[in-house]
C-alpha positions as CSV (number, residue, x, y, z in Angstrom):
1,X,147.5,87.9,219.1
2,X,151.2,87.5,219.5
3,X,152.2,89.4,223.3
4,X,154.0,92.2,221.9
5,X,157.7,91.9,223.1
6,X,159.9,93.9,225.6
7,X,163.4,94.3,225.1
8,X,163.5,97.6,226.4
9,X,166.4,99.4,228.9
10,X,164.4,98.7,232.1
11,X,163.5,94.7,230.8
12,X,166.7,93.8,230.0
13,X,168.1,95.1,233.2
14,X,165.3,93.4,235.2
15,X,166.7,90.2,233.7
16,X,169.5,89.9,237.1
17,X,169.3,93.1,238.5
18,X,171.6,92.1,241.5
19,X,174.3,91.1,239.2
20,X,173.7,94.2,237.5
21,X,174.1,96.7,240.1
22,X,177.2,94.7,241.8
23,X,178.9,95.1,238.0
24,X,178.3,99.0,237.4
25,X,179.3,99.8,241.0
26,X,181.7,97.1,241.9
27,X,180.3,96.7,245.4
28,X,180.8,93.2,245.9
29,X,177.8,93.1,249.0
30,X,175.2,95.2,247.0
31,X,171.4,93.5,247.3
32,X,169.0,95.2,244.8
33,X,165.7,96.0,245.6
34,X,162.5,97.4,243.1
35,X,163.4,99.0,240.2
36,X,161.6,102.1,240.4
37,X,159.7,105.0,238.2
38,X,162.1,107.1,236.8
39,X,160.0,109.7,235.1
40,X,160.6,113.0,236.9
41,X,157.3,115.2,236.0
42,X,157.7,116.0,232.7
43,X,160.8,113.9,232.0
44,X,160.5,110.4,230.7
45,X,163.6,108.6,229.3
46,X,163.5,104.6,228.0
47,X,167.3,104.6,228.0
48,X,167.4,105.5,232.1
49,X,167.0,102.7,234.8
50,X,166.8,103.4,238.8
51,X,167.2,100.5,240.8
52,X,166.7,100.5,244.9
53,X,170.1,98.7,246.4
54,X,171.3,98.9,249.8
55,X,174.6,97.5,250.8
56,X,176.1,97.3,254.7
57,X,178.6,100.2,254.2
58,X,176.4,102.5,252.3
59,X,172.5,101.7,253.6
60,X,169.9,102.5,250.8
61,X,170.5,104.7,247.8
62,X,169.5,104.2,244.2
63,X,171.3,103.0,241.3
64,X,170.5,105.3,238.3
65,X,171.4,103.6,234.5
66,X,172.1,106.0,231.7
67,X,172.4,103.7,228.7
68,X,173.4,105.4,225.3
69,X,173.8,104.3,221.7
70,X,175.9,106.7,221.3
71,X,178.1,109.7,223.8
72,X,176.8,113.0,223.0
73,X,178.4,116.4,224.7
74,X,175.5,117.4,226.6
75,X,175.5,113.6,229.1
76,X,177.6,115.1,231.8
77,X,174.9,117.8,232.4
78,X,171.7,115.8,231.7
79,X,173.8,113.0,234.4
80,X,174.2,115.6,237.1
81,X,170.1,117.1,236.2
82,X,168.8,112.8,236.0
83,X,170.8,112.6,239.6
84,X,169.7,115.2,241.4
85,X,166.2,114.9,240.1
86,X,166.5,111.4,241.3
87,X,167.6,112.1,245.0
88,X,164.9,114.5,245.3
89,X,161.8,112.4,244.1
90,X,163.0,109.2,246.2
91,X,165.5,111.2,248.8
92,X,168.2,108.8,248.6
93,X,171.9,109.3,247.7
94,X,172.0,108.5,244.3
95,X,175.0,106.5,242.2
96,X,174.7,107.4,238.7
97,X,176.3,105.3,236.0
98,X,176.6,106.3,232.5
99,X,177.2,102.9,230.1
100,X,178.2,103.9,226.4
101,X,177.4,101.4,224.3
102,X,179.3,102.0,220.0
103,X,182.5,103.8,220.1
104,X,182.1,107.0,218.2
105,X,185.7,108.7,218.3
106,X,188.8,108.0,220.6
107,X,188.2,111.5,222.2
108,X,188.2,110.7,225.8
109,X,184.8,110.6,227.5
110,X,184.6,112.9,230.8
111,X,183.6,111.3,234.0
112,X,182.1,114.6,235.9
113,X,180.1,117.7,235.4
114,X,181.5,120.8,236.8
115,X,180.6,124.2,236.2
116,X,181.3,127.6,237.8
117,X,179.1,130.9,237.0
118,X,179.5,133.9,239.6
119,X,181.8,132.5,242.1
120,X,179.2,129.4,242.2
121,X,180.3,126.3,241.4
122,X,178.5,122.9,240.4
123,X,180.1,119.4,240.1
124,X,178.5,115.9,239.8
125,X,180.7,113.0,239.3
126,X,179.7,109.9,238.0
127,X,180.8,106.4,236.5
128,X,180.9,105.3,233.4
129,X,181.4,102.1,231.6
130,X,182.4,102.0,227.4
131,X,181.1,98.5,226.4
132,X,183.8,98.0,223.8
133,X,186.4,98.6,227.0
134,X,184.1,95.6,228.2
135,X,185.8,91.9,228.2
136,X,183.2,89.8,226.2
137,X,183.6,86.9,229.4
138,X,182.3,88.9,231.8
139,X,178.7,88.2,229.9
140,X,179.2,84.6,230.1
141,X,181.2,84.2,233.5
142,X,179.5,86.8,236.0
143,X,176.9,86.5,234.5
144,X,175.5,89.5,233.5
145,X,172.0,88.3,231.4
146,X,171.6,92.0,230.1
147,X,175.4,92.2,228.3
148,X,174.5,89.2,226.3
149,X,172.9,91.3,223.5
150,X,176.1,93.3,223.4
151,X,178.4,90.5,222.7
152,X,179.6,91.3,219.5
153,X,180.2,95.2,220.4
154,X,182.3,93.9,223.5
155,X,186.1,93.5,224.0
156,X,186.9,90.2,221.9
157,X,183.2,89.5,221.3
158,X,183.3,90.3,217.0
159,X,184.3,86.7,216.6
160,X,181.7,84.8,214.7
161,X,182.3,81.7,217.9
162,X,181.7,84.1,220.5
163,X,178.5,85.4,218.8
164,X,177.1,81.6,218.6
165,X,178.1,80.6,222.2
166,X,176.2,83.5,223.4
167,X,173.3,82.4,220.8
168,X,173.3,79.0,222.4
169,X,172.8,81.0,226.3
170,X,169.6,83.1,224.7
171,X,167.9,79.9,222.4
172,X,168.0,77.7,225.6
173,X,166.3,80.6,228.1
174,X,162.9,81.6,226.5
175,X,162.9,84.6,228.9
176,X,166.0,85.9,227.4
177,X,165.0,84.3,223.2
178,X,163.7,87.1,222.2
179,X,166.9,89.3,222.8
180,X,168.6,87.8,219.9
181,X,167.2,89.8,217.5
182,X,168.8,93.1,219.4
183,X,172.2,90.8,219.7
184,X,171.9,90.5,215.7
185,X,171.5,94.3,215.8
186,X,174.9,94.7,217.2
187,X,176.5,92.3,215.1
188,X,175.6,94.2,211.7
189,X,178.0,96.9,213.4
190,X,181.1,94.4,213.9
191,X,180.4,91.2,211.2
192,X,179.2,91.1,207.9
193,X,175.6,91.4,207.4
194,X,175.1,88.7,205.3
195,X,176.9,86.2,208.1
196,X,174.7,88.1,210.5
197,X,172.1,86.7,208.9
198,X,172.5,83.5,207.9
199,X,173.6,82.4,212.1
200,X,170.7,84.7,213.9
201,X,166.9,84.8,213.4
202,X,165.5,88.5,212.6
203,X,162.2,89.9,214.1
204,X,161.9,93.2,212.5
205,X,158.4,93.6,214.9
206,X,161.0,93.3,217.9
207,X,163.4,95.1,216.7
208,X,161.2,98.1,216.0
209,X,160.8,97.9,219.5
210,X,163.9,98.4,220.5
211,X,164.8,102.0,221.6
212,X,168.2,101.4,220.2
213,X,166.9,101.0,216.7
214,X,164.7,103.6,217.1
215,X,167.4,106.2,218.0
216,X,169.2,104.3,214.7
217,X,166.3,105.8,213.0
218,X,165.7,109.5,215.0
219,X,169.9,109.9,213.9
220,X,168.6,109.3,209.8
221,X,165.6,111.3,209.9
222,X,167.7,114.2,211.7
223,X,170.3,114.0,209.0
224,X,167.5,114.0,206.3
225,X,166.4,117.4,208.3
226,X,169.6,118.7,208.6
227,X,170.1,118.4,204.8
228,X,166.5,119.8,203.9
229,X,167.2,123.0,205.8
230,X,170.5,123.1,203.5
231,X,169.1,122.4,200.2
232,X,164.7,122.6,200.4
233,X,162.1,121.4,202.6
234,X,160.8,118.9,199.8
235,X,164.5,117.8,199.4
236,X,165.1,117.2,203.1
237,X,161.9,115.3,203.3
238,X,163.0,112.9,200.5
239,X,166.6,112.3,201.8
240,X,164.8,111.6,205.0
241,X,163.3,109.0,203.6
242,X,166.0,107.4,201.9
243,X,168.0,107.2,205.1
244,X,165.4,105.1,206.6
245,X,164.8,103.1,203.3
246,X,168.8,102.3,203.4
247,X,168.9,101.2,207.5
248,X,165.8,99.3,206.8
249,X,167.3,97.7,203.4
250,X,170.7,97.0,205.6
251,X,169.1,95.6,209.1
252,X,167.2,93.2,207.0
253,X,168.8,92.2,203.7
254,X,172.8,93.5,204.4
255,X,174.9,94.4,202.3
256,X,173.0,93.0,199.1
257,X,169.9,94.8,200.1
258,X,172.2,98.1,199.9
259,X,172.6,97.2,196.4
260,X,169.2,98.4,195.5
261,X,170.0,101.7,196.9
262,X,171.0,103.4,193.4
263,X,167.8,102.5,191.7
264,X,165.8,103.7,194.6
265,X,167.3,107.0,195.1
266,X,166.1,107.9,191.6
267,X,162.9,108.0,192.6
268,X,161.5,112.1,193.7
269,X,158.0,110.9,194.2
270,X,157.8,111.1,198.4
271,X,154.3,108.9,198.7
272,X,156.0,106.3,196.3
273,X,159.5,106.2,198.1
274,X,157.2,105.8,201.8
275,X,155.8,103.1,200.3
276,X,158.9,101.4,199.7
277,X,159.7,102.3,203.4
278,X,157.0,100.3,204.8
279,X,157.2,97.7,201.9
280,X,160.2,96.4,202.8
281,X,158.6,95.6,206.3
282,X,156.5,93.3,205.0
283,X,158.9,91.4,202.1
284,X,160.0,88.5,203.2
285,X,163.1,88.4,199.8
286,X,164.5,90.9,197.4
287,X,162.8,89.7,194.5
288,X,159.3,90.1,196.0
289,X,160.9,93.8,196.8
290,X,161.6,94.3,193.5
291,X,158.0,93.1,192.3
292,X,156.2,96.2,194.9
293,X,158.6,98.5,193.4
């Protein structure tokens, strides 16, 4: 049996952790240590990293990695809860960084959590990083193994030569091969998905794996549930399902696999359209799709 793969927050930063820490802090004489257990009792996150680092102005504190798909509202208070909760389990200052990885709107993105109830304030500062503020050469010239799989979402990286020199860097490392499926990921988001495709090899077992894809995937089903509530349980349910039939139908086949979209969302049957869900896993064209449906 294949080893099943790991291309999760905690690997990919595991990769060069050194060069890691001394890019999200910019302290030039950072050392990393262990990268250490970041659940917090109940709390157990894939997207957050803490790393041990010492440096000789500071002395030891901890590194704590927020990466997110996407910026919601709520990150400055879940940075300041992830920070403190960090500096009491390990009682070391703590330096949290939150890295943003798509662009969802120009609004500006705070850096700080501040609150005041009572004549009690509250404020955590912290430092974040938008990858698309990112310039693409820092991935090749630092280097920073972990921004490779980002290339195409970084500053000058959507260039179809940039996506294959940073292909060449992850086919000649088989520690860092498998990441090219995530890289291919990303491009769908800047490049056509059919050029995508025809330059990078897909791994949809890997990919599934990736908690990037899988929050992909949380964001359809909860617009499928957001819909039900407006228009019928069994409604929301099917819409549900068609938002992961069209990701799935996109990630793998691009835009021509969208094109089968119309035919499929005339289907009400829920068993028959799950079918088609976990059918298209296991099709290796759009014909032989075409055949199970």
């Amino acid at each position: 049996m294949a080893k099943a793969a790991d291309i999760s927050t905690k690997r990919l930063i595991s990769l060069a952790p050194e060069n890691w820490v001394k890019w999200v802090t910019q302290i030039p004489d950072i050392v990393s240590g262990e990268i250490l257990n970041s659940e917090f009792q109940w709390i157990s996150r894939e997207s957050d990293v803490l790393v041990r680092a010492t440096s000789p102005q500071y002395g030891e504190f901890i590194v704590l990695n927020e990466l997110q798909l996407r910026y919601k509202p709520e990150m400055p208070k879940r940075m300041r809860a992830y920070t403190a909760l960090a500096e009491e389990k390990y009682n070391l200052p703590t330096y949290p960084v939150l890295v943003n990885i798509l662009k969802e709107s120009d609004v500006e993105i705070p850096t700080s959590y501040e609150s005041q109830f009572a004549g009690l304030q509250a404020r955590q500062d912290y430092h974040v990083i938008n990858l698309w503020e990112v310039d693409v050469e820092i991935a090749f010239t630092q280097p920073v193994p972990c921004l490779l799989p980002f290339v195409p979402i970084l500053k000058g990286g959507a260039e179809e030569s940039t996506v294959q020199r940073a292909l060449q860097i992850l086919r000649a490392d088989e520690q860092l091969s498998q990441l090219e499926t995530v890289m291919a990921f990303f491009a769908t988001f800047v490049l056509d998905s059919a050029l995508v495709q025809q330059i990078m090899r897909w791994d949809m077992a890997i990919l599934r794996e990736s908690p990037w894809y899988q929050q992909i995937l949380r964001e359809g089903e909860e617009r499928g549930r957001r819909e039900g509530r407006q228009e019928g349980r069994q409604e929301g349910r099917r819409e549900e399902i068609l938002s992961g039939i069209e990701l799935a139908l996109e990630i793998k086949f691009g835009t021509e696999g969208l094109q089968m979209m119309p035919e499929i969302s005339q289907i009400s049957d829920l068993d028959r359209l799950r079918a088609i869900h976990q059918g298209i896993k296991s099709v290796n064209t759009l014909d032989e799709l075409q055949q199970f449906i």
